[in-house]
N, C-alpha and C positions, 0 to 999 in steps of 0.2 A: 653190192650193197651190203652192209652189215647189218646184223638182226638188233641194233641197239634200237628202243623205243625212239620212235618223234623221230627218227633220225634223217628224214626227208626236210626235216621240219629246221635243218641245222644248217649252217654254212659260214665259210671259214676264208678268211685274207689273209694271205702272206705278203707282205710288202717288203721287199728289198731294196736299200740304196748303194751300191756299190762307188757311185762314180759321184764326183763332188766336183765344185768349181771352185771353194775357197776350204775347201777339208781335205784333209790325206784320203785316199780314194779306201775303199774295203771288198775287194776282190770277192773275196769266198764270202761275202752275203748274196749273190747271185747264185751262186752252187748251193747256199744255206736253204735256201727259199725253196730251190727245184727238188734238191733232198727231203725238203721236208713235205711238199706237197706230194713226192710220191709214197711215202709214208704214210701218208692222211689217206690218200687215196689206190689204193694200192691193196693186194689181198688182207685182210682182218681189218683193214682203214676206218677211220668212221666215217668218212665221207668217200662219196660221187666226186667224179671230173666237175661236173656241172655245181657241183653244191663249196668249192674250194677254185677262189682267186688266187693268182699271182699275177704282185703288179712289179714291176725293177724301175728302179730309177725315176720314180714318178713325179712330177711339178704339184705341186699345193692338191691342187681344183682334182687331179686326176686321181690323189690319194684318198680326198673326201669323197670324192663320186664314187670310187670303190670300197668303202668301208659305209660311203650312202644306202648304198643296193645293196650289200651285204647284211646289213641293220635292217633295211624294210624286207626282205627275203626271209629272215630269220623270225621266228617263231619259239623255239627253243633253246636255243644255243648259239652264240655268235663266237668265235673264234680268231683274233685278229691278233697276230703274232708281226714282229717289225726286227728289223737288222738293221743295222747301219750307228749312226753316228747321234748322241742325245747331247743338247745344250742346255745349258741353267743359265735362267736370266740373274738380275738383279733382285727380283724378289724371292729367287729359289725355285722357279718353276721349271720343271724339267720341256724340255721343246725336242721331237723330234724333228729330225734334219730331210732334206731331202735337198738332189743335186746344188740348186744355185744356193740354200744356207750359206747366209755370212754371220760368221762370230761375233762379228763386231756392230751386228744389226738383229740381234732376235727379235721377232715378233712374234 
């Protein structure tokens, strides 16, 4: 554990999408994700195993339930770092992707 203040108090998700059904796949955000969580956690890290998620390749439901628990866990500091593929709708709005994203249907 590091001596940073509140630091119990903090907790952090790494979300990687590497693999896609209608997008070119991104390999190395799965290796992105693992790298960076052992960094986080890791000697000088700011975070505990316990206090840092990694989710790969997640459906909708399973990205918000961990960025869910991650937000009511956290007290101080929330952390939520993502890889993979972003789409802009028609109004400009950036959307992250996850496996089954289709281009031609954002929501």
């Amino acid at each position: 554990m590091t001596d940073t203040p509140h630091a119990e108090q903090s907790q952090a998700v790494l979300i990687g999408t590497a693999r896609y059904d209608h997008l070119h796949h991104i390999p190395a955000a799965a290796a992105n994700i693992d790298d960076l969580a052992d960094v986080l956690t890791g000697p000088g890290g700011a975070f505990t195993g316990g206090q840092c998620a990694t989710v790969l390749d997640p459906d909708r439901d399973t990205l918000g339930s961990a960025v869910g628990r991650a937000a009511r866990a956290a007290t101080r500091l929330l952390l939520v770092y993502y890889a993979g593929h972003g789409l802009i709708d028609r109004r400009g709005r950036l959307h992250l992707t996850v496996p089954a994203s289709d281009p031609d249907d954002i929501r």
